[in-house]
C-alpha positions in Angstrom: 0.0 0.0 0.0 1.4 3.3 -0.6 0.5 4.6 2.5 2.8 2.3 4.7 5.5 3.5 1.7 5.0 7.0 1.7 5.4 6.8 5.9 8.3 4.6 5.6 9.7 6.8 2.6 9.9 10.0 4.7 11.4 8.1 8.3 14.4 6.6 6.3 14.9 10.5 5.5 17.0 12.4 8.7 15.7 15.8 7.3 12.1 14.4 8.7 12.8 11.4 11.1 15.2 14.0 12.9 12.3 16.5 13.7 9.4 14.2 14.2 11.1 10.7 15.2 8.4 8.0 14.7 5.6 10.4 14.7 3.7 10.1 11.1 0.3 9.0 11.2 -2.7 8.3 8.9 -5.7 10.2 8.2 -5.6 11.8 12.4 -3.3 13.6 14.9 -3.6 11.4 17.8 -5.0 13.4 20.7 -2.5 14.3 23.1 0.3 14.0 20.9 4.0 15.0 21.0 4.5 17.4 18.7 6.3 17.9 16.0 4.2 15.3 14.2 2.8 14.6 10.9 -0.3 13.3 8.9 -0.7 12.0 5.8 -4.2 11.7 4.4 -5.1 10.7 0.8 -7.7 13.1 -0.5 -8.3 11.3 -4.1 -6.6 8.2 -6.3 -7.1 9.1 -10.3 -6.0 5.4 -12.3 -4.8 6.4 -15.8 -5.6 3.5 -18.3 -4.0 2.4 -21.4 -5.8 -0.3 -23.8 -4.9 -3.0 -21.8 -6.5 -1.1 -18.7 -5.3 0.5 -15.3 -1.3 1.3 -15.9 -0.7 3.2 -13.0 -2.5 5.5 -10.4 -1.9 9.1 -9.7 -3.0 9.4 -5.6 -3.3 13.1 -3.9 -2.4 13.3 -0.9 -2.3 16.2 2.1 0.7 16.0 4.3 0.0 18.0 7.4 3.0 19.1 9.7 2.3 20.0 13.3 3.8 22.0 15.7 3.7 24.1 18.9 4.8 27.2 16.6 4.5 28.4 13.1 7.9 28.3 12.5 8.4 24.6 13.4 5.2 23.7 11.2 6.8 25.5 8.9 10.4 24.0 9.1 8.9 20.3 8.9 6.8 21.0 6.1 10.0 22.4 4.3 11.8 19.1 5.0 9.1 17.5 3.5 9.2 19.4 0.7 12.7 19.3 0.0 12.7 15.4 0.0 9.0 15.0 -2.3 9.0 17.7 -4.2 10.0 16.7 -7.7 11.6 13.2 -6.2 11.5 10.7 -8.8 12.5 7.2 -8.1 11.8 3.8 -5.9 9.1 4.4 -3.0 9.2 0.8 -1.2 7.6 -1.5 -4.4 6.6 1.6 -6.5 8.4 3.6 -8.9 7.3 7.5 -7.8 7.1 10.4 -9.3 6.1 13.7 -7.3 4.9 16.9 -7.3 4.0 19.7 -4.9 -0.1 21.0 -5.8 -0.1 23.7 -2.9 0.5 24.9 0.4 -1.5 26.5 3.4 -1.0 27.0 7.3 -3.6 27.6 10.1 -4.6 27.1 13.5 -7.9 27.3 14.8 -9.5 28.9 17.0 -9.3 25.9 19.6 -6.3 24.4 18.4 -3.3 24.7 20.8 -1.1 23.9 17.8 -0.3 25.1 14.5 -0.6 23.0 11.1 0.9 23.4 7.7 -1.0 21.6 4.9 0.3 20.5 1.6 -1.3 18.5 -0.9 1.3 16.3 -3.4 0.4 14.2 -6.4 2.2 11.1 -6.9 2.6 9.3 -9.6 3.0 5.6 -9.6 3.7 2.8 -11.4 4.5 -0.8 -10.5 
């Protein structure tokens, strides 16, 4: 699955692993949680076909970085990005091919953390 990829992907990086050790999770922020942390949640999965059907699938995904601060949502999103953005090559079984869609940061109003969002489109064969 390329979620267990994708997580496993960004720990064997130190740019992220350093800043949020184990701490990537699907789809929710654990309450409670140590922060920095991140989640990844897949917002859509588009299959391209060729005549002999499906030949790969192009999933979206939002990569939320957490923090205390802005600036450390901020710095863990950048690692992110510096290690997704454009990377093309092996993700665990896939071959990957990515690209940044957009970025936003917030908190809310009851949130005692900040979050920076960024949605990525990967393309995958294999």
């Amino acid at each position: 699955m390329i979620d267990v990829e994708l997580r496993l992907f960004l720990l064997s990086r130190p740019g992220v692993s350093n800043l949020v050790a184990s701490r990537i999770y699907p789809a929710l922020l654990p309450e409670d949680e140590v922060l920095p942390a991140i989640v990844l949640l897949q917002l859509s999965d588009t299959p391209s076909y060729s005549n002999s059907g499906v030949c790969h699938t192009r999933p979206r995904y939002q990569v939320d970085s957490y923090a205390g601060t802005l600036s450390m949502a901020r710095q863990v999103d950048e690692n992110v990005r510096a290690i997704l953005s454009g990377f093309t090559g092996k993700m665990g079984q896939y071959r990957a091919t990515v690209f940044l869609a957009n970025t936003s940061n917030y908190r809310l109003n009851d949130e005692e953390f900040w979050r920076v969002s960024s949605d990525y489109l990967i393309h995958l064969i294999g």
